[in-house]
C-alpha positions in Angstrom: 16.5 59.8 -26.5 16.5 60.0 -30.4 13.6 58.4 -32.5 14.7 55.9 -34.9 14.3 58.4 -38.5 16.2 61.6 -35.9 19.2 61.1 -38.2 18.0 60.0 -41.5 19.7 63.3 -42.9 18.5 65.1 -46.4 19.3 63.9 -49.7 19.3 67.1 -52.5 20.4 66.8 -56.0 21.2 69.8 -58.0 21.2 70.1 -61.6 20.7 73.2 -64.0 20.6 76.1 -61.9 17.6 73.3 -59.7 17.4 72.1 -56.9 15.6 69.1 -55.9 14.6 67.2 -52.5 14.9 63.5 -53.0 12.7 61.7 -50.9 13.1 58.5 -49.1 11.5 55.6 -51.1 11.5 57.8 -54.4 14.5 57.4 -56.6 17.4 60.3 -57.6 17.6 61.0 -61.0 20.3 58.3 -63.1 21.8 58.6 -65.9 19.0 57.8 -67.7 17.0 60.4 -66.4 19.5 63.2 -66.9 20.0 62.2 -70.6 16.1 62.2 -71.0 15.7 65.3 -69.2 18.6 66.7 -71.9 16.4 66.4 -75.0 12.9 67.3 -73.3 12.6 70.3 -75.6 9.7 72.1 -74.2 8.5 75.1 -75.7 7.5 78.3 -73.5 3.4 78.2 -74.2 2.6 74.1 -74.2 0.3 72.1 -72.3 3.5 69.2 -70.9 2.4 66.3 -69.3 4.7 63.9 -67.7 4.1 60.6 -66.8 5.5 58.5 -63.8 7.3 62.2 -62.3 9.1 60.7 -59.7 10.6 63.5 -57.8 9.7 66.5 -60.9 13.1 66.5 -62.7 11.7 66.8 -66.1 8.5 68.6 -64.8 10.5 71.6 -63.2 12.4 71.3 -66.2 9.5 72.2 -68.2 7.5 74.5 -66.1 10.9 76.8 -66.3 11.0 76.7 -70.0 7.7 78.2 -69.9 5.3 75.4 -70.2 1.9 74.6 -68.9 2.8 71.2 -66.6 1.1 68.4 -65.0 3.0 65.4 -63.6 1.3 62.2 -62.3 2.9 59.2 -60.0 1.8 56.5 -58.9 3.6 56.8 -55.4 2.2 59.2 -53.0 6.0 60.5 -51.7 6.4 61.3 -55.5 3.3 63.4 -55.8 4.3 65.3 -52.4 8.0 65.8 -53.9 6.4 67.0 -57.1 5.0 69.5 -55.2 7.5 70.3 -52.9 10.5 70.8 -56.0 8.5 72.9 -58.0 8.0 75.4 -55.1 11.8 75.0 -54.5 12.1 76.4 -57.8 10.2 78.9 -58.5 7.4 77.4 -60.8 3.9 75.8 -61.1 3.4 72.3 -61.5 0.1 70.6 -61.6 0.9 67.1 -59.6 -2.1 64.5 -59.3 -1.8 61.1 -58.2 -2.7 57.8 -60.2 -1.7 55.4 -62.7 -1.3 56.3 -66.3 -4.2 58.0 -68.1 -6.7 57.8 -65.2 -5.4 61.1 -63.6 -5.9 63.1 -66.8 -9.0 61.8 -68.1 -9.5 62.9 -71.7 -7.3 66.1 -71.5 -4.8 66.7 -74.4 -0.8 68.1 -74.4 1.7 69.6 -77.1 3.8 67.0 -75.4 3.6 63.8 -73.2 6.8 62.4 -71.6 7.9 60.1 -69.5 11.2 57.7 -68.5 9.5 54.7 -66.9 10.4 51.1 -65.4 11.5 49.4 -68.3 13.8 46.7 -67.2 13.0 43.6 -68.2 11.4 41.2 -65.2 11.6 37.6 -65.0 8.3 36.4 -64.4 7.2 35.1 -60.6 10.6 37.3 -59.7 10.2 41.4 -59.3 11.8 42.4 -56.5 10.0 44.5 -54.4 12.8 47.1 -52.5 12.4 51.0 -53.7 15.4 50.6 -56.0 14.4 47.6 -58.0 10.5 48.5 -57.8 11.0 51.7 -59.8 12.9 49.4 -62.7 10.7 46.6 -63.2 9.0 46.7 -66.5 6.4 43.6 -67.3 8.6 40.4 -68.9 9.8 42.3 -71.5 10.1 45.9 -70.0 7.3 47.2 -72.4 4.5 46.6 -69.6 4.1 50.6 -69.1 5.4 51.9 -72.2 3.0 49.7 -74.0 0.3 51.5 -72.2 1.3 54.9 -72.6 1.7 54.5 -76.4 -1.7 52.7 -76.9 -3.1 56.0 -75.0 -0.7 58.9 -76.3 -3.3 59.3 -80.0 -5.9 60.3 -77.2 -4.2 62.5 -75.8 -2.1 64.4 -77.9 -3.3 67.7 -79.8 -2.5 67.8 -83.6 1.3 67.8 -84.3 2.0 66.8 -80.3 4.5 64.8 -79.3 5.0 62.0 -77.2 8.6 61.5 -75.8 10.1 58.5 -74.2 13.3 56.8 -73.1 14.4 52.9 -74.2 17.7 50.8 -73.4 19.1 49.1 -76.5 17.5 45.8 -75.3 14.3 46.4 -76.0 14.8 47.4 -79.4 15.2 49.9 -81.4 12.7 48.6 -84.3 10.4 47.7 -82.1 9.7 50.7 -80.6 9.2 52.3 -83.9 7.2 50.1 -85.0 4.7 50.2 -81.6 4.8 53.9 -82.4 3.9 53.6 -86.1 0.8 51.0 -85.1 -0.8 53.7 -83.0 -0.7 56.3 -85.4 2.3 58.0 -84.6 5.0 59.1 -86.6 8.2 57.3 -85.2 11.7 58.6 -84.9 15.1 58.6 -83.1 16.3 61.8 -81.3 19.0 61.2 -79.7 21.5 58.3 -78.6 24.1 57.5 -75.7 26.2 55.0 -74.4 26.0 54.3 -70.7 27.0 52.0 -67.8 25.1 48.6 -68.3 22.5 49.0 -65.4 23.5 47.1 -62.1 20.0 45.3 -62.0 20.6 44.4 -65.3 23.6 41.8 -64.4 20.8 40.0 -61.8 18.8 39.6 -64.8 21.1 39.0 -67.4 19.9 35.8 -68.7 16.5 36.9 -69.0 17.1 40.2 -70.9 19.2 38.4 -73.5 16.3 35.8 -73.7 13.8 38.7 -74.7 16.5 40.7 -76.5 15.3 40.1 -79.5 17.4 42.5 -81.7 20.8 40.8 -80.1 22.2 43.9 -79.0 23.4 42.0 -75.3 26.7 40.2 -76.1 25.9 36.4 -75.5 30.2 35.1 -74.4 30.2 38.0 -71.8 29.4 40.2 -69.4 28.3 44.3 -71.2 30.1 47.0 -69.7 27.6 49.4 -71.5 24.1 49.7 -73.0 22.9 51.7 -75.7 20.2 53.9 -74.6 17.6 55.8 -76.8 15.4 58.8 -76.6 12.3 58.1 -78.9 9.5 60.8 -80.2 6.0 59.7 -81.9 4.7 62.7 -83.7 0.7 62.9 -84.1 0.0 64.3 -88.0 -1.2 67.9 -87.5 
């Protein structure tokens, strides 16, 4: 007899010379993970920390290019998976467990990154499933970013920086301006067009509600979405 998980098979994604173990109940690396992971920039010799790891894309990333890494998740799988990719490749990754800040208590980086939930959630309706858990972001996809950018001044040596990714919808200005009110300085590194995100279409109404630099067309369905890879600088 075969136990119900006998054939659940293994699901690895390679990428960059890497190899990576995805798994179940922790997301593979999308588009917008690949484009974030593209314009990481860590430098051989930092202290990296990256926030909501997921399986340790960006982490291994990191920890190859020479940097001192710790990844945190809130999922237990992810931690595990942290652990797990960074043996498959060769490197040293510090992975803890916990929400935000809490697992790295007043320690400082060179750089703090993460690509977190972000899409915008109607309120009374997050859906709970693996896919759509790891997207919902608070009402108007801020919830997490907002925390990490309130934190980041704490946390960041001199001249650090802290890197994060943003769709189009929840604005450009805005995020520049969040970075600038915590003492950051603010600034666009890089830009891409990609495939509207399928949640996005169940949520349509509400993301063009809280869209607040119009950037969703209101007569028709997107085909794409702009997406952004922001930096706040802390003055040396």
């Amino acid at each position: 007899m075969s136990s119900a998980g006998s054939d659940a098979g293994l699901v690895l994604f390679a990428w960059r010379d890497c190899l990576f173990r995805v798994p179940e109940g922790v997301q593979p690396p999308k588009a917008g993970s690949l484009f974030f992971c593209r314009h990481l920039a860590a430098r051989p010799g930092e202290r990296v920390l990256e926030i909501g790891a997921g399986l340790g894309l960006a982490a291994v990333l990191a920890a190859r290019a020479g940097a001192s890494v710790v990844a945190t998740d809130v999922v237990p799988a992810a931690v595990e998976a942290i652990r797990t990719n960074a043996l498959l490749n060769g490197v040293r990754v510090d992975a803890r467990l916990g929400d935000c800040w809490a697992p790295v208590g007043g320690e400082r980086f060179d750089l703090i990154c993460t690509n977190p939930p972000q899409m915008p959630t109607p309120p009374g309706r997050p859906r709970t499933d693996a896919a759509a858990a790891a997207d919902n972001g608070g009402a108007d996809g801020w919830e997490i970013l907002d925390r990490v950018i309130r934190g980041a001044r704490d946390h960041l040596r001199p001249g650090g920086r802290l890197l994060f990714t943003i769709f189009a919808f929840l604005g450009r200005r805005t995020a520049l301006g969040k970075l600038e009110a915590a003492g950051l300085v603010p600034s666009i590194v890089a830009s891409e067009t990609q495939d509207f995100p399928r949640l996005g279409y169940e949520r349509i109404e509400h993301i063009r509600a809280v869209d607040a630099e119009a950037t969703v067309p209101r007569d028709r369905a997107p085909a794409s979405v702009e997406r952004f890879v922001v930096r706040g600088t802390l003055p040396a």
